[in-house]
Structures are given as structure tokens and as C-alpha cells.
N, C-alpha and C positions, 0 to 999 in steps of 0.2 A: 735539643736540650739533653745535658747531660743527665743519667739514669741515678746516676750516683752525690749529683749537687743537690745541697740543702737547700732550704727555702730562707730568706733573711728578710731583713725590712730595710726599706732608704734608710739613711742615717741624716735627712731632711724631716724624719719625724722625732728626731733626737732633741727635745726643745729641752732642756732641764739638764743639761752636762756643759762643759767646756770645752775647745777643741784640744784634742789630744797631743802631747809633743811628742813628736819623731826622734826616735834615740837610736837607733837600728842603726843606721849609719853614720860616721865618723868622719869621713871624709870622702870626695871624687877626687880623678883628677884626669887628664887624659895621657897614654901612653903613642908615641910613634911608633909603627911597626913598618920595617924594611920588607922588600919581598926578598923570598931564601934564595934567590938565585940573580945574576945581572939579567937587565933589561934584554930583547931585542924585536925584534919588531913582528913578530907570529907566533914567540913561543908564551903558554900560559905564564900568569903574575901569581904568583903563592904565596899566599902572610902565612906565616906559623905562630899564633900567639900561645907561652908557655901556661901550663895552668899553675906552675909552682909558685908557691907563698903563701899568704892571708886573702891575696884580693879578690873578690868578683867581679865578672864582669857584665857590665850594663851592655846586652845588644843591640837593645833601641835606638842607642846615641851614637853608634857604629859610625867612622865619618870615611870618604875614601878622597884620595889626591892625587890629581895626575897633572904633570906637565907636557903637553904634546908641540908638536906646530908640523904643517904641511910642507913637503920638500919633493923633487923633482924625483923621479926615481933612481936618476942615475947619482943622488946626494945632493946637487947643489939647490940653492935657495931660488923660490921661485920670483918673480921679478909681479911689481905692479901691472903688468895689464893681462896676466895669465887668471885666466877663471876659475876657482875654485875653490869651494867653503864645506868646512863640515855639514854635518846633517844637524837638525835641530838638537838638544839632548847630549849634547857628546859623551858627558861626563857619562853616561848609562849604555847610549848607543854605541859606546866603544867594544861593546863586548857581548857574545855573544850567549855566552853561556857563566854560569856562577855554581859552583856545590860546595858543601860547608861538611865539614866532618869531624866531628867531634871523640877523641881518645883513636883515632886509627879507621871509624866506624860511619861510615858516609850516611849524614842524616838527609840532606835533601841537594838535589839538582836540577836548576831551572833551564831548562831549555829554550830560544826565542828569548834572552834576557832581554835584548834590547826592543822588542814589543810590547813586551808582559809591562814595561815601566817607561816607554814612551806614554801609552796609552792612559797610564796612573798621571802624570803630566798634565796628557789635553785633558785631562775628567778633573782638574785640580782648578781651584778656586784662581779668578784671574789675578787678585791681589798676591798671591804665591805666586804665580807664573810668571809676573811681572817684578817680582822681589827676592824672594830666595832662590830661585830655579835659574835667576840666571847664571847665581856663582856655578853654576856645572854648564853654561851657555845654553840654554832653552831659550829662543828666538824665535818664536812662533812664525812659521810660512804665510803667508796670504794665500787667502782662500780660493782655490782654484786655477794658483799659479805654484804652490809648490812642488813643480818640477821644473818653474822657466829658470833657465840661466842666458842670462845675457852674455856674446862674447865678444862684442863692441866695446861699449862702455858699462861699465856695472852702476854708474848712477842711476842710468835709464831703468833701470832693473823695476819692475813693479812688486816683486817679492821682496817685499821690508826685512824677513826675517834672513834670508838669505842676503841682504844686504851690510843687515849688521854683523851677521856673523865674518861677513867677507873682510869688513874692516878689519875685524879682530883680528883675523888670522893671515892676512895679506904682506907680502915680503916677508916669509917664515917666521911672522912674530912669535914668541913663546906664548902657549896659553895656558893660564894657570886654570884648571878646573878642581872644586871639592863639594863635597855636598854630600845628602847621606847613604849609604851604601843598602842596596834595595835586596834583603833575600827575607824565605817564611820566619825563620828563627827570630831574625831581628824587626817583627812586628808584633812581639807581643813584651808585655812588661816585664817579666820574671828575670831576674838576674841569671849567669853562669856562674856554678860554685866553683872554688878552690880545686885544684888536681885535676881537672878540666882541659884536655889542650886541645885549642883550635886550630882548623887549617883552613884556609877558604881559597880557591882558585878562581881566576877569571880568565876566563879564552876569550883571545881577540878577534871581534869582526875581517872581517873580509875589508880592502880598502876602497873598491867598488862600493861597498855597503855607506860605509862613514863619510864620504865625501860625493858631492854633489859638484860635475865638471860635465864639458861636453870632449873631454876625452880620459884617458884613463893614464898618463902622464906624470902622474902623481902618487905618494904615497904617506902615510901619517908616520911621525917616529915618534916614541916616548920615551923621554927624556929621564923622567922620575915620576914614581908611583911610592904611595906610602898609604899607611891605613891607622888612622888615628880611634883607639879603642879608649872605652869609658872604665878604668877601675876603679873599684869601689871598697874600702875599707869598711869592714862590717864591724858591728860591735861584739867581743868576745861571747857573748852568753847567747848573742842567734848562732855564732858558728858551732858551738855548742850545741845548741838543738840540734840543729841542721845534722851534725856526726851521729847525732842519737837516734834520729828520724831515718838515716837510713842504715840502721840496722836493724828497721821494722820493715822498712817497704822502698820505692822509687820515685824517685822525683820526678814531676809532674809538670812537664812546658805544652801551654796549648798552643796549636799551631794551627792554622789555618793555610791551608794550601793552595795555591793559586798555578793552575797551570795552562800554558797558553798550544795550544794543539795549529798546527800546519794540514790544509788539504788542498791539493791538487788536483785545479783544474783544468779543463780542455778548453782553447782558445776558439770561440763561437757558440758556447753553451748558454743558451737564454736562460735554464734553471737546472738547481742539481738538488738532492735530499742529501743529509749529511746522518748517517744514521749512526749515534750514543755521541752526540757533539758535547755533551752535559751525561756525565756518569750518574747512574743512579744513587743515591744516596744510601 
């Protein structure tokens, strides 16, 4: 708890008012942002979103797009009976690392991206996993086979999700992935003000990492990346405060942080102690 937050009451004991109407905002709408540099297949993807004008931005509704499909390494298209399908997740597991930096000034950088929000996934209600998670292809493994690859016939395959995804992605189909784009900033409600500019970088996985083959033959190429951001037209008299407010003091985003830590261990070790696996508070 914060030292500094007041005490309030539900606004479920509010019985004697009407619900208030929202005027603060004007309008949304969503903007495409290009990455600053062309694609290629191991160099980081950069949005630079500008902060100039009126608009804010909503980080919550943050959306990211990528067009991928799997191809030989030496370029050509892989043929029906070669084995090989993304990892569950792609749209997330494509990447290994995400940092956000706001005016030049690096707020956060997640490291292990594609566990820290695999993990957020399986912990996810099955109605979601089986509805919105798939537009980024979320395929859940079967249990206890998600590492079998068949390299006979992939019917036989007892790994469902590995099955579907194989469809998708079989004879270099394009796959279209979006869905919403996972860092601390953009989990909490607070808008981005005006004069604000964002940069967010994403490093790409390893291709061993994102694909699931019994050889290493292959490699991902993206096609197109873009990053669909939420502006928000505010109404003149909050931007108003807002200029006034901070010529008393600093604006205030609460973040919660979430970090995912790596330990290495020795092959034949029945137990290990992991000592400050959880920082003290």
C-alpha cells in the first residue's frame, strides 16, 4: 500500500446520484505505426511513435502485427512433407527481448520476453485461449507430447497443437499474427500525454527457439511488422490542467513489474537452493 494514497469509499454505496457522463474524452481512434528501419531477419524492429500534437496515448490497447511464414534457409519454399511448425505463441514467442523508452530515457526492459508471456497464456482462462489467443496462433501442445514431431506423416502426430499450427504454416503459407503487445507500461490504465515520444524495440528470437523441427533446415522470415497504437483526443480543459499540474509536480504511472530471471543448472542434480529467487520487497 501506498504511504501516500487516501482512503475513499466504493461508489456501490453511492445510492442517491446518477451515473456520471464522461466528457474527458472526444474521441479514439487507432494509428499504424511502420518500424524506423526495413525488415530483416535478426535485426531488432523499432516503432517510434511521435508525441507531437493534442493526442494521447492509450498503452493498454497497444496492438502489434506481424506477417511471418517458414522458409528453407537457403530461401526457397518449404514443400508438404518437410516437418516444421512454429512454437505455440508466435505472435509473443517471436521475440526475445522488448524495452520502451520514453523522451530518449529507457523506462523498462524485459528480458526472456517470450516466457514472461508464454506463461501469461497457459495461466489464461481457456475461453481466451481458445478465442482471442489464437489470432497471434496460440495452439496449445498436448500434454506430454509437446516436443513429439512426427517425420512420417504429421497426421499421425498426437500433438494437436503442433498439428494445427503445422497446417497453418505448411508450404510457406503467410501467417497473419496481431494481438496485443505485452510490456509493464502497457498494463496499466493511465494515458501518455502530449510531447511524449515513444520508442519500443523488439529483438528477435533465435530460430532454433521459434520453430519446432527434427532438423535445423529452416528459418522464419518477416514479411511485415506494424504496431497499431490507441490516440486519444482529450478534451481542451483536462489538457489544461494537465499543463498546470505539471508545473507543480510529476506525473504519476503505476507500474508493476514483472521479471522473469534464468538459472543454470547442472545436468544430474536431484536438488538445488536458488538464493533471492523473489527480491525482497
Amino acid at each position: 500500500m501506498d504511504s501516500r494514497a487516501c482512503a475513499c469509499v466504493s461508489n456501490a454505496y453511492d445510492l442517491f446520484e446518477v451515473n456520471p457522463i464522461q466528457l474527458s474524452t472526444e474521441e479514439s481512434s487507432y494509428t499504424e505505426i511502420f518500424p524506423v528501419s526495413s525488415l530483416s531477419d535478426k535485426t531488432p524492429i523499432e516503432f517510434y511513435v511521435s508525441g507531437t500534437g493534442d493526442n494521447y496515448i492509450d498503452l493498454s490497447h497497444t496492438l502489434l502485427q506481424v506477417q511471418v511464414k517458414i522458409k528453407k534457409k537457403s530461401g526457397a519454399a518449404i514443400s508438404t512433407p518437410e516437418q516444421v511448425a512454429p512454437i505455440k505463441y508466435l505472435l509473443n514467442t517471436l521475440f526475445s527481448e522488448c524495452s520502451v523508452t520514453l523522451n530518449d530515457k529507457q523506462v523498462s526492459s524485459q528480458a526472456n520476453y517470450a516466457y514472461r508471456y508464454i506463461f501469461d497464456a497457459l495461466l489464461s482462462p481457456r475461453t481466451v485461449q481458445e478465442s482471442m489467443l489464437t489470432a497471434g496462433l496460440f495452439y496449445k501442445d498436448t500434454a506430454s507430447k509437446h516436443d513429439l514431431v512426427e517425420l512420417t506423416n504429421v497426421a499421425d502426430n498426437v500433438n494437436s497443437g503442433y498439428q494445427t499450427r503445422y497446417n497453418i504454416c505448411k508450404d510457406s503459407k503467410l501467417m497473419d499474427l496481431i494481438g496485443p503487445l505485452h510490456f509493464d507500461l502497457g498494463n496499466q490504465s493511465k494515458f501518455l500525454i502530449n510531447s511524449v515520444n515513444l520508442r519500443i524495440k523488439l529483438e528477435i528470437n533465435k530460430d532454433s527457439f521459434t520453430m519446432m523441427s527434427a532438423t535445423h533446415d529452416f528459418k522464419m522470415v518477416i514479411q511485415h511488422a506494424s504496431l497499431f497504437v490507441r490516440k486519444v483526443k482529450v478534451a481542451p480543459s483536462i489538457m489544461i490542467g494537465h499543463e498546470t499540474a505539471l508545473g507543480n509536480g510529476a506525473i504519476k504511472m503505476p507500474i508493476r513489474r514483472t521479471e522473469v530471471k534464468s538459472f543454470a543448472l547442472s545436468s544430474g542434480m536431484q536438488s538445488i537452493a536458488i538464493q533471492r529467487r523473489v527480491p525482497s520487497v
